[in-house]
N, C-alpha and C positions, 0 to 999 in steps of 0.2 A: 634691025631695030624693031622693036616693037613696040608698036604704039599704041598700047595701053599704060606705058610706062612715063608716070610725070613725078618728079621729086619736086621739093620745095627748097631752096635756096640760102640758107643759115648770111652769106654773105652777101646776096643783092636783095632776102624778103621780099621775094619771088619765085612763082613757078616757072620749072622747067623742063624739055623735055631731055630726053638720055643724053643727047648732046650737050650738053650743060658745063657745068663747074665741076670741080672736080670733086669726086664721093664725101670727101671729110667733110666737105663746106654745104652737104646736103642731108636731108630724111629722105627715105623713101626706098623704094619706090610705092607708090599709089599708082592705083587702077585707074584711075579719073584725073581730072585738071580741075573737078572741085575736090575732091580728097585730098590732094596736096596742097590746096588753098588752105585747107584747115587742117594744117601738118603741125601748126605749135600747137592748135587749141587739141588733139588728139593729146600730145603727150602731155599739155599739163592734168586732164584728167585720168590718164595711166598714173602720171606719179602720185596724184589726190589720190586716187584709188588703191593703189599700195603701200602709199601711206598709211590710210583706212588701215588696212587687212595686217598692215606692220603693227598698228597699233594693240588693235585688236588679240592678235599670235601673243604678242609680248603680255597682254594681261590675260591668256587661259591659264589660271593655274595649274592645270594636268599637264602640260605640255613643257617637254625636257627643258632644261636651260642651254642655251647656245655654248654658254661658256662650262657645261658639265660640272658645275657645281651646285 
């Protein structure tokens, strides 16, 4: 095992290490045991963030349309 390795816990809202729950019920791995403390606040600014850029994409008008028309 290596123990750099802590995921966060989707069903107890807890850190773990490798030995844990099983992968579905987890994020991770993180490098630290605070990185995976702050494993939900991580993706909800990934999906803000690609939100952002989704929005963004969608009003360049130079740029093709998804659906090719």
């Amino acid at each position: 095992m290596a123990d750099d390795e802590w995921y966060w816990c989707l069903k107890h809202q807890a850190v773990e290490p490798l030995e844990g729950c099983k992968a579905e019920d987890r994020l991770g791995p993180y490098a630290t045991r605070d990185e995976a403390s702050q494993a939900l606040a991580t993706v909800r600014e990934r999906n803000e963030r690609w939100d952002r850029e989704d929005e963004e994409y969608e009003g360049d008008a130079d740029s093709p349309s998804v659906l090719g028309g």
